[in-house]
C-alpha positions in Angstrom: -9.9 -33.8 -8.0 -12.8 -32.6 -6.3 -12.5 -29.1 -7.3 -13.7 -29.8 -11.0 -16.5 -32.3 -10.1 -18.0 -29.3 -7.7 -17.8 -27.1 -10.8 -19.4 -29.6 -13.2 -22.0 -30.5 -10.8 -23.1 -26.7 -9.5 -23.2 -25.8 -13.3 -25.6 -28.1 -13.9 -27.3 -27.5 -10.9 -27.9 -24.2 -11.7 -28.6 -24.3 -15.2 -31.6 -26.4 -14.8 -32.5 -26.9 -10.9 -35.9 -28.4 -10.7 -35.2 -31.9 -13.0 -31.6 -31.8 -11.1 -33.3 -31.5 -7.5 -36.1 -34.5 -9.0 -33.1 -36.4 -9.5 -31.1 -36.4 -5.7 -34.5 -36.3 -4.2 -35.2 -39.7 -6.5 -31.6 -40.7 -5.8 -32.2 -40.4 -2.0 -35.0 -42.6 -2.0 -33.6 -45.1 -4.3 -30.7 -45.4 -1.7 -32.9 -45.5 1.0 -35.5 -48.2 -0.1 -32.2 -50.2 -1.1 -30.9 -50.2 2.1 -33.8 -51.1 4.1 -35.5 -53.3 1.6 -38.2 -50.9 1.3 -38.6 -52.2 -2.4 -41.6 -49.4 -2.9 -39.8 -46.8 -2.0 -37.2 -47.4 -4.0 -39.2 -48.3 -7.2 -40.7 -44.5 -6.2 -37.2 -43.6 -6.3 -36.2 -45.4 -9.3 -39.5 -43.8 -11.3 -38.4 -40.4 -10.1 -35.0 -40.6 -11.5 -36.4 -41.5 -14.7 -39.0 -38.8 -14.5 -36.2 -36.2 -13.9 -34.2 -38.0 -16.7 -37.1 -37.3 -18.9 -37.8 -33.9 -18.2 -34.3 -33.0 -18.5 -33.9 -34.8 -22.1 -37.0 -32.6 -23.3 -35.7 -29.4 -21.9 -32.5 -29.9 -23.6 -33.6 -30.8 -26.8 -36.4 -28.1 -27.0 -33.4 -25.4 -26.5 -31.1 -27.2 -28.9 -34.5 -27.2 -31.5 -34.9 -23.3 -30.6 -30.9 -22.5 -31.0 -30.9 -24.1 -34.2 -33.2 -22.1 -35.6 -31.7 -19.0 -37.5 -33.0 -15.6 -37.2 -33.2 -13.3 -40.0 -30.5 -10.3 -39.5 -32.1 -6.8 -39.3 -30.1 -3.8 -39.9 -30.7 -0.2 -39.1 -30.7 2.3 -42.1 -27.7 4.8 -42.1 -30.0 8.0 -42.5 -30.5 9.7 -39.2 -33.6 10.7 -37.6 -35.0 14.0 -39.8 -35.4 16.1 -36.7 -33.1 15.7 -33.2 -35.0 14.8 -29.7 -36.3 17.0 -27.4 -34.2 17.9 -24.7 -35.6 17.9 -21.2 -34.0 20.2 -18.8 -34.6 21.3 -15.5 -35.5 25.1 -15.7 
């Protein structure tokens, strides 16, 4: 059971790692301020984990917004080149 939930989580790790490192480093302190009744540190926390949230949500959408969008296809004509490329040889 574990197996899969590493997979899931180092795929999104690596696919965006700066809002998913915001978010344990804001998860850490949440935990931490909860704990110890340190209730700044864990509004920092909880306001970091949103931030990360945020961030995230607008990276996703702007590629989602940019995959959307359709390209015109180009194609190459079928004539060849009038004349054939130099060769370079070592004489």
């Amino acid at each position: 059971m574990a197996r899969p939930k590493h997979k899931f989580l180092k795929r999104i790790y690596q696919k965006e790692p700066i809002s998913s490192f915001l978010i344990v480093m804001g998860l850490i302190q949440l935990v931490i301020g909860g704990v110890d009744s340190q209730w700044n540190l864990f509004s920092l926390g909880f306001g970091l984990v949103l931030g990360a949230f945020f961030v995230r949500w607008s990276q996703t959408r702007k590629h989602r917004l940019e995959s959307e969008r359709v390209l015109p296809r180009r194609y190459l004509s079928p004539s060849k080149s009038p004349r054939p490329l130099p060769r370079w040889d070592d004489e």
